[in-house]
Every structure is written in C-alpha cells, then in structure tokens.
N, C-alpha and C positions, 0 to 999 in steps of 0.2 A: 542293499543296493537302492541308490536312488531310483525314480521314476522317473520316467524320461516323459517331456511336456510333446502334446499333442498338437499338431498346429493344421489348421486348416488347409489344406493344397490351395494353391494360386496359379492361377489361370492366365493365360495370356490374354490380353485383351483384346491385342489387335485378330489374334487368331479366329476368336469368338465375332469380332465384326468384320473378318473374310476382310483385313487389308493386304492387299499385293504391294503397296510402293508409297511408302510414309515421307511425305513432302516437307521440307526444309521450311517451307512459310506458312506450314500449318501451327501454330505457336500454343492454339489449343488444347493439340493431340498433345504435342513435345514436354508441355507442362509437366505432367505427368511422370517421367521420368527422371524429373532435374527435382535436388533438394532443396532447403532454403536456400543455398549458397551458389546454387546455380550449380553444382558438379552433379555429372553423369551416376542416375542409382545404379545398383550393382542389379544382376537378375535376379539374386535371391529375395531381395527385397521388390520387388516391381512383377514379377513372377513371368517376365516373357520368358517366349522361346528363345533360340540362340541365333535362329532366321532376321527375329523380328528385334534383337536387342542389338545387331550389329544395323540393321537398319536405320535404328532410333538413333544408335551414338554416333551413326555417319552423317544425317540428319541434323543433327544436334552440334555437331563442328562445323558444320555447312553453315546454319545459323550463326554461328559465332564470326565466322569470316566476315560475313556480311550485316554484321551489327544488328542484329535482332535479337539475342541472346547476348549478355554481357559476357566477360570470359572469369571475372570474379565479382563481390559483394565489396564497398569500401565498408572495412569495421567500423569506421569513425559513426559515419553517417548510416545508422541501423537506420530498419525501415520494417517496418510491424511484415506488410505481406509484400513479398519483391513483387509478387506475380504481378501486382497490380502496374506497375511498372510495363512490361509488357504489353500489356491491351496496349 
C-alpha cells in the first residue's frame, strides 16, 4: 500500500485575527483568496472556515460589481504580478 502524504492542517486566518465582517474595499485582505487569474480559491486550498469563506466570496463579487477586482485576466496581455494592478 501506498503511504498516504501528510500535510500540515490550515488554519483560518481570519479566525486567528477575530474578523467579524470582511469588507468589500479592503483589497488587502481579499488578495489572498483570489489566484493569479483573479478566480475565487476553493477552502481546501485557502484553509478558511465555511463562515468566513462565504464571507470572502460575497466580498469578493461585491468588489467585482464595483470595479476594483477585474472579473477576468486578458491572456494576450500577461502581466508577471496582477496583484500589482490592484494597489
């Protein structure tokens, strides 16, 4: 039988910093969650809770409404770090 790989447990973070209510124009915090391509991480990867990961993605649409988050990447025009875009 194979060995099955050990992987560290992942912690919430927002849990860890006692957030009650993850704000749409904090772009900061939201970073975090989005991949290069600007799409929503899943929780297994990002290690929230299920409190605080439907927070982020309501968050995180909210942003997009309102043009601070793109809603996709153009492939033509790559760009080393999107994030930078942002600021």
């Amino acid at each position: 039988m194979a060995e099955r790989r050990k992987f560290k447990k992942r912690y919430c973070r927002y849990c860890e910093q006692k957030v009650e209510f993850i704000d749409y124009k904090d772009l900061s915090m939201l970073k975090f969650s989005l991949s290069e391509r600007f799409k929503i991480m899943p929780r297994r990867l990002t290690g929230n809770c299920k409190k605080h990961q439907e927070m982020v993605s309501k968050a995180i649409k909210r942003a997009r409404q309102t043009a601070l988050i793109p809603y996709i990447v153009d492939r033509k025009n790559v760009v080393e770090n999107p994030f930078d875009i942002i600021k």
